[in-house]
C-alpha positions in Angstrom: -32.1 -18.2 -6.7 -29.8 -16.4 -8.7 -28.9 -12.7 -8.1 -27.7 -10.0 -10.7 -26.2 -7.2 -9.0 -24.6 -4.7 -10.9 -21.4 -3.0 -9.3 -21.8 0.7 -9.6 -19.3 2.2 -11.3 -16.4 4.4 -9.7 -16.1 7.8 -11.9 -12.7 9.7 -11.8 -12.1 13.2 -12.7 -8.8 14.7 -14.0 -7.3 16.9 -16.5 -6.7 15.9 -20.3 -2.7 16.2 -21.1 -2.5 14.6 -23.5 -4.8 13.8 -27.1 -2.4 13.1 -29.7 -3.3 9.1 -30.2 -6.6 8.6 -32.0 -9.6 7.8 -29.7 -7.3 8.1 -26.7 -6.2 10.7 -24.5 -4.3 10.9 -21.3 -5.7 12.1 -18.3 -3.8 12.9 -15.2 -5.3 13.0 -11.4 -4.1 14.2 -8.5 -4.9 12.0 -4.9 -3.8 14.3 -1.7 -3.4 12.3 1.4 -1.9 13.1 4.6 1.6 11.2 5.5 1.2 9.0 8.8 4.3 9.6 10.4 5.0 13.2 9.0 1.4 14.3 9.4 2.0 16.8 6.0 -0.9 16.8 3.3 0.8 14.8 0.4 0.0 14.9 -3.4 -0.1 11.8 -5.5 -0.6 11.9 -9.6 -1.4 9.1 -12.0 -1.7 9.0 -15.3 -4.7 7.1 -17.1 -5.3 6.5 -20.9 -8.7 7.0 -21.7 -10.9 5.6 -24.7 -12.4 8.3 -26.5 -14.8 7.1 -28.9 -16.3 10.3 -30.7 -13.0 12.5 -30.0 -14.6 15.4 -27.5 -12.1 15.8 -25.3 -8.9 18.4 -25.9 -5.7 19.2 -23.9 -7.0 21.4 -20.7 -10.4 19.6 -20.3 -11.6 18.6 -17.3 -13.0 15.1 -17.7 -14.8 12.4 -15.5 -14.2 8.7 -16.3 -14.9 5.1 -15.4 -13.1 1.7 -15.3 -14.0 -1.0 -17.6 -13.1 -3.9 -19.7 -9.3 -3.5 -21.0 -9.0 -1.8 -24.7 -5.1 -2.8 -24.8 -2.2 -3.3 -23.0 -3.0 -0.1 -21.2 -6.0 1.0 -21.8 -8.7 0.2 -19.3 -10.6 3.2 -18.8 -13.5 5.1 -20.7 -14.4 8.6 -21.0 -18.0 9.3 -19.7 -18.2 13.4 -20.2 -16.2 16.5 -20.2 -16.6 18.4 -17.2 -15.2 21.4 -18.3 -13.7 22.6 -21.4 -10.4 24.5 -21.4 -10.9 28.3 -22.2 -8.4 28.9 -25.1 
């Protein structure tokens, strides 16, 4: 009996820094967390490049992505929508 389960796929959201490569931007997030031994909120950011097939998103957008198989060296995630475009 075989069974084909699907993983569902975890979508991040962040903010587009960066779009100067072609079909790639940079997206940064920010993780809070509390400190165990100082009890203070904490803020954590990480950078992602994104594959951006068609180009959409600009620098300001808010974007939601997903992991998936690797593009390059770096490259690993894909851009699923823009959340929010940046006024200008």
């Amino acid at each position: 009996m075989e069974s084909t389960t699907t993983k569902a796929k975890r979508l991040y959201t962040g903010t587009v820094v960066s779009d100067k490569m072609q079909k790639t931007v940079v997206v940064t997030t920010t993780m809070t967390y509390k400190h165990p031994v100082f009890h203070k909120i904490m803020r954590k950011t990480k950078k992602y490049k994104v594959h951006d097939e068609a180009g959409k998103a600009r620098v300001g957008d808010e974007v939601e992505f997903f992991e998936g198989k690797p593009q390059s060296k770096t490259k690993y995630m894909y851009l699923s929508r823009v959340v929010k475009a940046h006024a200008v």
